[in-house]
N, C-alpha and C positions, 0 to 999 in steps of 0.2 A: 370460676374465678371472675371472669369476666362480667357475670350475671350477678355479683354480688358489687361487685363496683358501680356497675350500671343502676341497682337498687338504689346503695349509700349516694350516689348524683341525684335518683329524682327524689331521695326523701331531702337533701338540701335545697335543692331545689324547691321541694312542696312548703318547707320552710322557710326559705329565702320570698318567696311570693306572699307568706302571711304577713310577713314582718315587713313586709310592701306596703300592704293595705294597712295594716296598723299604722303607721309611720305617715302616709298617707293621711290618713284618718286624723290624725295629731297633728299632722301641720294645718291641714285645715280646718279644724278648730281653734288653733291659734292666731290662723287668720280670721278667723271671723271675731276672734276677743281683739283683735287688732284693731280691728274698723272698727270694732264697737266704741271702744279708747278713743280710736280719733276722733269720732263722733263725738264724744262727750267733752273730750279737750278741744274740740273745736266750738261748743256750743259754751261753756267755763270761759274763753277767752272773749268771743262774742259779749256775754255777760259783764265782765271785765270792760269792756268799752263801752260798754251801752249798759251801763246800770239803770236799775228800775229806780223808779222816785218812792218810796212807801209811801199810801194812804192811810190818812187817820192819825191816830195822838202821838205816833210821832213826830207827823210834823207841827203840830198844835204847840202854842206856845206857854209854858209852865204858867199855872195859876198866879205867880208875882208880879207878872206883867200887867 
């Protein structure tokens, strides 16, 4: 009886430790889509304050002129 308890603990156990690493696994990949975000929402706002000036016709002034 004993040896059957002891089993059913290390097969929870052998499953509790996957579902570690999985979970693991998934958060750190969501950290790494995290940064990536901030990275790109910090380079968007960047752009945002510092707009480019466009080259070429359109800043050229319409043929009427």
């Amino acid at each position: 009886m004993d040896d059957d308890r002891f089993l059913e603990l290390e097969i929870k156990l052998a499953y509790q430790e996957k579902l570690i690493r999985e979970l693991d696994a998934l958060v750190r990949s969501f950290g790494d889509k995290l940064d990536r975000t901030d990275r790109e929402l910090a380079a968007l706002k960047q752009s945002i304050r510092s707009p480019e000036v466009p080259v070429g016709p359109a800043n050229d002034k319409p043929p009427h002129y």
